[in-house]
Structure formats: structure tokens, C-alpha cells
N, C-alpha and C positions, 0 to 999 in steps of 0.2 A: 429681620427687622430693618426697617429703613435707619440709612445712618446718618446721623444727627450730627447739620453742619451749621445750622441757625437757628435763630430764636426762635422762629416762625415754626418748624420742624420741631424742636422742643415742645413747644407749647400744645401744639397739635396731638404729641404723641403723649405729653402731660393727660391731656384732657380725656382722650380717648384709652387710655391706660387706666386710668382713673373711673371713668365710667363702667371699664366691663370688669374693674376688679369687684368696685360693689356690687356692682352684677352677679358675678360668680359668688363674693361671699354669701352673698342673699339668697342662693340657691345651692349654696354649703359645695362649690366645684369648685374643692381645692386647686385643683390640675390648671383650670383657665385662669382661678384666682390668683397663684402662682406664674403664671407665664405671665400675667397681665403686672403684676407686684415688680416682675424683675424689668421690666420695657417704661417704669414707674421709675426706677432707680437711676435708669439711663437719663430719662429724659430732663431727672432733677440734678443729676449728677454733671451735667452737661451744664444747666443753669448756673449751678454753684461753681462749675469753673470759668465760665463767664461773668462772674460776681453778677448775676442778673435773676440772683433767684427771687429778686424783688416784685418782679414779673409776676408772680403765683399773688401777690395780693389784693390782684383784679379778678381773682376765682373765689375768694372769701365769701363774695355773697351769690355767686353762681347758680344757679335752678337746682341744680345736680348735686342731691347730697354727697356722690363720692366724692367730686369734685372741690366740692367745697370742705371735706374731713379730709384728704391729699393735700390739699393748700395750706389750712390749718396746719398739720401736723408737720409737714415741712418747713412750714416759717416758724418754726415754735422757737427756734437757735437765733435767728433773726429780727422776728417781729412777732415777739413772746405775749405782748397783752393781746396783738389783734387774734391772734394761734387761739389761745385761749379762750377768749369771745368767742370764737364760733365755736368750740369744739363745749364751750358750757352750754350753748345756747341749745345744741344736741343733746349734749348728753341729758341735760332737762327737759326734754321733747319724750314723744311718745313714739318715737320711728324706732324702725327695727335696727339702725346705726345706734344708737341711743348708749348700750353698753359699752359699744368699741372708744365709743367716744369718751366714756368716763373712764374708763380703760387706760386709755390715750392719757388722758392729766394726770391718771394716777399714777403711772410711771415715767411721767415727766415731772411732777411736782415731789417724788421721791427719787430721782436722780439714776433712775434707770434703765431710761428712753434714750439711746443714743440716735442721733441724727446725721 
């Protein structure tokens, strides 16, 4: 994995992390969904010690559903109503994220969901 020295590189590996994990989930491959989840953690982990995880709230309305349920669910500790909006706006959709998304509020809105 490329090592993450900027924001630029963060964001990059956010987006791309983010895209083939819904990918994987969508196609039930744990193994890439899992490699692609942990290269997820680096890249938001990296933001959060740059206090710039603010950054992820220009992906909220992204093309890219994973993208846009990684952003959300990331900012939920942060920037809780906007988290929220998008991850309702899913979970009341008919997409096959739909579950994960209710999912997601439901053990955040009962204090489960650690971030």
C-alpha cells in the first residue's frame, strides 16, 4: 500500500478504498472487501490525525454510492446530521446498500457504532 503523506494521497486512497469495497461487498468477496475496509481505515485515519477529516464532506453527494456510505459514516462523530442525511437518504432508496445503510444508524443511533 502506498504510504500516506498528504491530503492528496489520503483522499485518493479514501475514494478508491471506498469504491472497491462496495464492490466487493456487492459481490459478497469478503477477502477484497476486507483488504479494501483496512486501506479505508488508513486513509481516514491519516485524516483524523490531520484534523482534516472535514475533507470527506465534499464526497457526501459523490456519484459513488460507496463513496458517498464511507463519507457518511465517517463523519457521523463530526458532522452527525450531514452523516445522517445521506445515510437516510439510502437507506430509504431501493439500492442494494440500502440495508447496510439502516444498519449503519441503527448502531449509531443506539450507541454501538464506534468510529
Amino acid at each position: 500500500m502506498t504510504k500516506i503523506r498528504d491530503k492528496v494521497t489520503a483522499l485518493n486512497i479514501f475514494v478508491e478504498s471506498a469504491t472497491r469495497h462496495a464492490e466487493a461487498t456487492k459481490q459478497g468477496d469478503y477477502i477484497a472487501g476486507n483488504k479494501n475496509y483496512e486501506s479505508l481505515i488508513k486513509a481516514v485515519t491519516y485524516l483524523k490525525e490531520q484534523n482534516i477529516i472535514v475533507e470527506l464532506l465534499d464526497y457526501l453527494e459523490h456519484e459513488n454510492i460507496g463513496i458517498r456510505l464511507a463519507a457518511a459514516t465517517f463523519l457521523l462523530k463530526t458532522h452527525e446530521k450531514e452523516g445522517i442525511k445521506v445515510l437516510e437518504e439510502v437507506a430509504n432508496s431501493s439500492d442494494f446498500f440500502s440495508f447496510i445503510a439502516e444498519t449503519t444508524l441503527n448502531e449509531w443511533k443506539n450507541g454501538n457504532l464506534k468510529i
